[in-house]
C-alpha positions in Angstrom: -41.4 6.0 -5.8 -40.7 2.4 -7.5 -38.4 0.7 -6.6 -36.9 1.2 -10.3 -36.3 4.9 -9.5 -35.7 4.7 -5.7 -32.1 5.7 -4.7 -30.0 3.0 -4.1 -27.2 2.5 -1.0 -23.9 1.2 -2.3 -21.0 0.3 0.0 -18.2 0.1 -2.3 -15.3 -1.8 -0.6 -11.9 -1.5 -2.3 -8.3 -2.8 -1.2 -7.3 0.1 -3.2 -8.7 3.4 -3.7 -7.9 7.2 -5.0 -5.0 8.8 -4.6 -3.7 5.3 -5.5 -3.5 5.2 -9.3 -4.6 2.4 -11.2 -6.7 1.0 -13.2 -8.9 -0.7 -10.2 -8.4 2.8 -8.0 -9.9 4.5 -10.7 -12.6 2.4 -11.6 -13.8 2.2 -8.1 -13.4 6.4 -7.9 -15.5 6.5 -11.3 -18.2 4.6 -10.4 -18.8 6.0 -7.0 -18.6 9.7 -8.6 -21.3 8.0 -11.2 -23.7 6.9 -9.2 -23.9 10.1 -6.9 -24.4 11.9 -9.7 -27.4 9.9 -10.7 -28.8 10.5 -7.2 -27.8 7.1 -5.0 -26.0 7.4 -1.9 -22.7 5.9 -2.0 -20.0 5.4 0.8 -16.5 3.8 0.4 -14.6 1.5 2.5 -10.9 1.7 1.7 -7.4 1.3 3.5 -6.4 4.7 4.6 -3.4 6.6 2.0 -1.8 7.9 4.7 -1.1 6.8 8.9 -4.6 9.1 9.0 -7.7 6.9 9.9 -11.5 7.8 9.7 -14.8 8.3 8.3 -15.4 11.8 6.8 -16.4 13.3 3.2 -14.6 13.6 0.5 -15.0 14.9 -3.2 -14.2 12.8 -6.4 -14.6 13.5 -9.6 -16.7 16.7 -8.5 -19.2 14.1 -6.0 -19.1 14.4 -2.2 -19.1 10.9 -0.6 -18.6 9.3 2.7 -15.6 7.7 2.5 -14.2 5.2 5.4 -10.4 5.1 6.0 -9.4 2.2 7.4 -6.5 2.2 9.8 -3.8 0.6 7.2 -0.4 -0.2 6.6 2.8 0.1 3.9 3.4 -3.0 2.1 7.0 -2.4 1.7 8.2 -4.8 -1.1 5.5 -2.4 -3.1 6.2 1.1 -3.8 2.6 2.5 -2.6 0.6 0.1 -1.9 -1.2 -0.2 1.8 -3.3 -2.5 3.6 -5.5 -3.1 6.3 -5.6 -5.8 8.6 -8.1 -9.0 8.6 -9.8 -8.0 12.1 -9.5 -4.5 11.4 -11.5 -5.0 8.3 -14.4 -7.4 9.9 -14.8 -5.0 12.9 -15.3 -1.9 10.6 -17.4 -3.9 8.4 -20.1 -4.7 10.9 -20.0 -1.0 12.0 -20.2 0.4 8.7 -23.1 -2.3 7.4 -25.3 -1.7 11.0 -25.0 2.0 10.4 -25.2 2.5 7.1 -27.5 0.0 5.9 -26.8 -0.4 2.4 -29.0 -2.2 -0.3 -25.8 -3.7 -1.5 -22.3 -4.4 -1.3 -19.6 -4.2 -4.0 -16.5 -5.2 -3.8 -13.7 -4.2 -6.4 -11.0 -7.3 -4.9 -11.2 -10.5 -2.6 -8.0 -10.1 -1.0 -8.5 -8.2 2.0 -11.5 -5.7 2.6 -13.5 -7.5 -0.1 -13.2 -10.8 2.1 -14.2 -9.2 5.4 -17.3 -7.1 4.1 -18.5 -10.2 1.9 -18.8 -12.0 4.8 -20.3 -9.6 7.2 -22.6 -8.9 4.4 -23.3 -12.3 3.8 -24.4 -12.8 7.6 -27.1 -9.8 7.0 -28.3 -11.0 4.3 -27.5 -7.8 1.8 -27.3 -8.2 -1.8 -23.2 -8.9 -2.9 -21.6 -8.0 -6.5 -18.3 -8.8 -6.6 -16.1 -7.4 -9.5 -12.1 -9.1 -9.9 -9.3 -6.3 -11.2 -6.7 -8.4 -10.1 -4.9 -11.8 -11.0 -2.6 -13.1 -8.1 0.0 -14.2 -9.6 0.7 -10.0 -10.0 1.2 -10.5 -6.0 4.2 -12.5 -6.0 6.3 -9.8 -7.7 5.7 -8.0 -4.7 6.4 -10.6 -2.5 9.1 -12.3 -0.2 7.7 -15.8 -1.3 10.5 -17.7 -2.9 10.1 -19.0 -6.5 9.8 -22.4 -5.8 6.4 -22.4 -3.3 5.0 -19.3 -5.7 3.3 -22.0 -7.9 1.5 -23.6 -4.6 0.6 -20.0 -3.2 -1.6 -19.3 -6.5 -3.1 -21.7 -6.4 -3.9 -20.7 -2.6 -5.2 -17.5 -3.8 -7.0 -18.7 -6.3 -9.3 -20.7 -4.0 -9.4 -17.7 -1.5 -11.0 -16.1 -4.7 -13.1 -18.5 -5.5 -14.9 -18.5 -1.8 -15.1 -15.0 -1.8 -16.3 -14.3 -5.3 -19.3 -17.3 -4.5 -20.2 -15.0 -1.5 -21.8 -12.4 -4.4 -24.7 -12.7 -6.0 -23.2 -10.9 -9.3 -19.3 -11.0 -10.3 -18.2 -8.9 -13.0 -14.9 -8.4 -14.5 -14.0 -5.8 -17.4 -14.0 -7.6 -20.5 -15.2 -11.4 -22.0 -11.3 -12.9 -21.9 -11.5 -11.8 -18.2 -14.5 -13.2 -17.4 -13.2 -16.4 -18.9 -10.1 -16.5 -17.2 -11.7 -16.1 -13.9 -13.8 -19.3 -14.5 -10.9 -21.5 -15.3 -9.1 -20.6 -12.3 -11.9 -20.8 -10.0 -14.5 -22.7 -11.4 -17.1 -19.8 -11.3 -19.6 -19.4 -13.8 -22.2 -17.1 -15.5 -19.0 -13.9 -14.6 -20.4 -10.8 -16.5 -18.1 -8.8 -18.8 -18.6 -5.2 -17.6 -16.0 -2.5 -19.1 -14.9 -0.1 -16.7 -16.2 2.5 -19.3 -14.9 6.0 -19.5 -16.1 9.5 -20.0 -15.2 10.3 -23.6 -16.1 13.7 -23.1 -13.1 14.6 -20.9 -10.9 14.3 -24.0 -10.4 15.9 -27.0 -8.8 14.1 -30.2 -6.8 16.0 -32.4 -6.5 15.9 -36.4 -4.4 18.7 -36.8 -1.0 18.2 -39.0 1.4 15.8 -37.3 4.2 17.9 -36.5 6.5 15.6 -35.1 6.7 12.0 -33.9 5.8 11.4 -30.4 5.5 7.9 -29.0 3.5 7.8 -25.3 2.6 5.1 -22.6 0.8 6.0 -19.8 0.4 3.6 -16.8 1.9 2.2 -13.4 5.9 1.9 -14.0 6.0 -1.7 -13.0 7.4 -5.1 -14.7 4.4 -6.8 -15.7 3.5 -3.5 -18.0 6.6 -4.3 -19.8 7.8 -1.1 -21.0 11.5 -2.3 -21.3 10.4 -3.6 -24.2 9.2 -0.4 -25.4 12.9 1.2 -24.9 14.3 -1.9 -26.9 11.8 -0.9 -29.5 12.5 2.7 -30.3 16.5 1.7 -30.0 15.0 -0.3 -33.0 13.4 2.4 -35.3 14.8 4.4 -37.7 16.8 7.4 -36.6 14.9 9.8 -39.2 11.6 9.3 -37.6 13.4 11.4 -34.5 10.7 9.6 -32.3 10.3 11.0 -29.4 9.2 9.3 -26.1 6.7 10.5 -23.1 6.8 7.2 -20.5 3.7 9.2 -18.0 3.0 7.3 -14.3 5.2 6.0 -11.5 6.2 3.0 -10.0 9.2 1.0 -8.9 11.1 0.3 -12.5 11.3 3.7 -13.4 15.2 4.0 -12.0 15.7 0.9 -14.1 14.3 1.8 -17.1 16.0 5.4 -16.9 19.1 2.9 -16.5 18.6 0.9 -20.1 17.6 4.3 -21.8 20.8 6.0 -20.7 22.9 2.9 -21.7 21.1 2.7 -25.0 21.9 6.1 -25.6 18.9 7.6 -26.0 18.5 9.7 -23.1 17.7 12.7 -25.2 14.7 10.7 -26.8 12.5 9.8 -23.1 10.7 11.8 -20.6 9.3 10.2 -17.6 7.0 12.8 -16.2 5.9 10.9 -13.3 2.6 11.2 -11.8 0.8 14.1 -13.4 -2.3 15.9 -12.8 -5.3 15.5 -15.0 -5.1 18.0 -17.2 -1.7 16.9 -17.8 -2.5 13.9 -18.7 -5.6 14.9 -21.7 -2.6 17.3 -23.0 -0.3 13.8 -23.4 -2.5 12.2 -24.6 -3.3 15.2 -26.9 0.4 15.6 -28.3 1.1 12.0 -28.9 1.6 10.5 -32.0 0.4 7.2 -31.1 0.1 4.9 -27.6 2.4 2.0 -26.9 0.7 -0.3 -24.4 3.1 -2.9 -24.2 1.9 -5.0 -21.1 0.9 -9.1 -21.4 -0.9 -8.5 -18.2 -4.4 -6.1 -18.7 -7.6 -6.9 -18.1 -9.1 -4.2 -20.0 -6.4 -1.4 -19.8 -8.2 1.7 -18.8 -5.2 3.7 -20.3 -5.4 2.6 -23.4 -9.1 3.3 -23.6 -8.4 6.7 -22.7 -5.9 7.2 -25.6 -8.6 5.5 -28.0 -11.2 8.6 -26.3 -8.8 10.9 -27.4 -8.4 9.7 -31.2 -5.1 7.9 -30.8 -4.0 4.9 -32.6 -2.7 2.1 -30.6 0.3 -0.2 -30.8 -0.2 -2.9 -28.2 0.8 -6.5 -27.1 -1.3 -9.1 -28.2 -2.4 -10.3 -25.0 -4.6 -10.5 -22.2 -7.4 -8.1 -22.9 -5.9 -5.6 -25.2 -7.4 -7.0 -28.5 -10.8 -6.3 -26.9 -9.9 -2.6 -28.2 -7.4 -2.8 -30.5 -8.2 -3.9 -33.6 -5.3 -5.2 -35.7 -5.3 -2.8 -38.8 -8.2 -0.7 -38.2 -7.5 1.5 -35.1 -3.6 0.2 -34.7 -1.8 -2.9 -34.4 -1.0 -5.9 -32.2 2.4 -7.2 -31.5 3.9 -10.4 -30.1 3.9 -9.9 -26.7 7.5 -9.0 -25.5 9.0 -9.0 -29.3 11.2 -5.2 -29.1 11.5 -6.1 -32.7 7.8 -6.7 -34.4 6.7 -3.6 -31.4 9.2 -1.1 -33.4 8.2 -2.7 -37.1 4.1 -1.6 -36.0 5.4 1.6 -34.7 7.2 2.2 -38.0 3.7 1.6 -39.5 2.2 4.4 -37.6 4.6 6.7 -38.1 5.5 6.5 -41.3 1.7 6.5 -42.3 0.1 9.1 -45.0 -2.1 11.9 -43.3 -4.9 10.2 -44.7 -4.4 6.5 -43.1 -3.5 8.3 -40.1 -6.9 10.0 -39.8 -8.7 6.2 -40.7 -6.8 4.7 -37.9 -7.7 8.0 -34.9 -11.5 7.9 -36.6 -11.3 4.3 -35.9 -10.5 4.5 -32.2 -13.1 6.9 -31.2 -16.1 4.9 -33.4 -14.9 1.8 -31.1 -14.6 3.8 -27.4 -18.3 4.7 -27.9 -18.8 0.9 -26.6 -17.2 1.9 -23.3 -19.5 4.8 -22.2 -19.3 5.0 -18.7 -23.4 6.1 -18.5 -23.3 2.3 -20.6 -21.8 0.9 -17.3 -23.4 2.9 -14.7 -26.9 1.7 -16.4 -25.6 -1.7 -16.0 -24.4 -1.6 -12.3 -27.9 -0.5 -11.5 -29.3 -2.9 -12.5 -27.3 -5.5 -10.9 -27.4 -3.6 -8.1 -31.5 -3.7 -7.8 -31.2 -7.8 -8.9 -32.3 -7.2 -12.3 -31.1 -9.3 -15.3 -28.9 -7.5 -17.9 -27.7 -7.7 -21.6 -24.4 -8.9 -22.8 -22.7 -5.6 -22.6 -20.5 -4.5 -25.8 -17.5 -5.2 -24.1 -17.6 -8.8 -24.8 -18.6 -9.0 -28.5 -16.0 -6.2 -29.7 -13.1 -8.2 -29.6 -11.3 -8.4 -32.7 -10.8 -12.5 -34.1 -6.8 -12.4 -33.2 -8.1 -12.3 -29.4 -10.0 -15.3 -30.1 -7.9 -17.9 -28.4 -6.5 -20.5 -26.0 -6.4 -19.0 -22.5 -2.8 -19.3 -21.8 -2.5 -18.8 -17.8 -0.9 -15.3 -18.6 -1.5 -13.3 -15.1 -3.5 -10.0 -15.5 -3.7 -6.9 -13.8 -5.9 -3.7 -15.1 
């Protein structure tokens, strides 16, 4: 066997992990289930979900892995989130790396687990790919810190970053803007663009007649994603369009914005479902009208990617990542980030759109998902993985030119 086709042993380290859901979660859950079914062994180190610690197997995305539960605690400022402690994470980390001897290490965040087994990992002299899902200035929100030392505490983090990150021999973040705003802010360089990819096949586009108008985001119900100004929006549009509204995930704004939708009066016009199951979710996404991603703070947005896999067009801010997939005119539209008013004039767009343009604008969202093939990124990750060099991956050429700009310093979170 060559070492081309030999299995390889990945230790994938993650600060979060499934049954959290987000965009880093998922990745991390995606790419384990990947590579196990291409025939690698893969175990996960993770903060445990629960007050239940331990190593034992569990199946995602139809894979059985080894999966290590680290002894972890609630961050309560958060509404899920869990973590582990520094010398909880280095002791597991030498036990894990002695026993389970993998060719390489990949870490999906530098905060906490990613520090400890970069370093262990470092002293062992095993191969190190580091990929960044998260900005910190998405922390503070989170945080007791008052707003007057948050400005020096990012720039704390970002040098914690930074040492961590130049422990790999490979960092990767989802998309070229990424990859560019992790070298300003920690003076990296040579970051490769990797998208997080999806399996198009799990979902199944629709063309039949449009039978009513149905608005849907999908995502964590948090402030950076924004989606107040989403309920300011469809206050904004016409009442004939009778839009209707699907708001599907959970998080800590969701009494709030049930708040502003009751005192806009349209109550009768939003469902928050909450977390949903899978299946669930494909039928969303396969009722909707069109998705409304109004966040200033994705770094590639793997919700919006799996609207585009099932023929949706897309209304989304005009920042951060987003215009990596949405193409202003040809698969939906971008709007000023945080304008209620130029969000509801795009949706008007949409929905007011002949049967024909609509069809253009779905056809063009699945031609440009077919660049975020998750066998695209698997391929990719092996061949990090075995030290080999790799091709500019689609992700950072499809960007439309309105992405083309000044980075700003807007904080990102996938």
């Amino acid at each position: 066997m060559t070492p081309a086709t030999r299995p390889i042993r990945v230790l994938i380290a993650a600060d979060t992990f499934a049954p959290d859901v987000n965009g880093a979660a998922r990745f991390a859950e995606r790419l384990a289930a990947g590579l196990v079914s291409r025939g690698h062994v893969v175990a996960i180190m993770a903060p445990a979900a629960t007050r239940k610690h331990g190593t034992w197997t569990e199946v995602h995305e139809g894979e059985s892995m080894t999966v290590h539960r680290l002894h972890s605690w609630r961050w309560y400022p958060h509404d899920w989130l869990r973590f582990a402690l520094p010398w909880i994470v280095r002791r597991h980390s030498r036990a894990i790396l002695d026993s389970f001897q993998p060719d390489v290490v990949h870490f999906q965040s530098h905060i906490v687990v990613g520090r400890g087994v970069a370093i262990e990992a470092q002293k062992r002299g095993i191969r190190i790919v580091g990929t960044n899902h998260f900005m910190p200035e998405n922390m503070l929100q989170f945080s007791l810190v008052p707003k007057g030392f948050q400005h020096q505490v990012v720039k704390a983090l970002w040098k914690a970053a930074e040492h961590t990150f130049r422990r790999a021999e490979a960092v990767t973040t989802p998309t070229r803007r990424a990859a560019e705003f992790l070298e300003k802010y920690t003076g990296l360089t040579g970051v490769h663009a990797i998208s997080c990819g999806i399996d198009a096949d799990n979902y199944s586009p629709s063309f039949a007649p449009r039978t009513e108008n149905r608005i849907l985001f999908v995502g964590r119900v948090t402030g950076e994603k924004q989606i107040d100004v989403l309920v300011q929006a469809v206050a904004l549009l016409d009442a004939s369009l009778d839009a209707q509204v699907e708001i599907v995930g959970g998080g800590d704004q969701r009494r709030n914005l049930e708040l502003l939708v009751e005192s806009l009066g349209l109550s009768s016009r939003f469902t928050f479902t909450g977390y949903v199951t899978d299946e669930e979710l494909r039928q969303a996404y396969s009722r909707a009208t069109v998705f409304a991603m109004p966040s200033i703070a994705e770094l590639q947005s793997i919700a919006t990617m799996e609207a585009m896999a099932s023929g949706l067009p897309v209304v989304a801010a005009n920042a951060m990542a987003l215009p990596h997939l949405v193409h202003d005119g040809q698969n939906g539209y971008l709007f000023e980030p945080g304008s209620a008013r130029d969000l509801a004039d795009k949706l008007t767009v949409v929905l007011t759109a002949a049967p024909d343009e609509l069809d253009a604008l779905k056809n063009e969202s699945l031609k440009l998902i077919e660049a975020h093939d998750i066998k695209r990124t698997l391929t990719t990750f092996e061949h990090l993985y075995r030290g080999e060099p790799i091709d500019s991956p689609a992700t950072a050429t499809t960007e439309s030119a309105s992405s083309r700009q000044v980075l700003d310093g807007t904080p990102a979170h996938d």
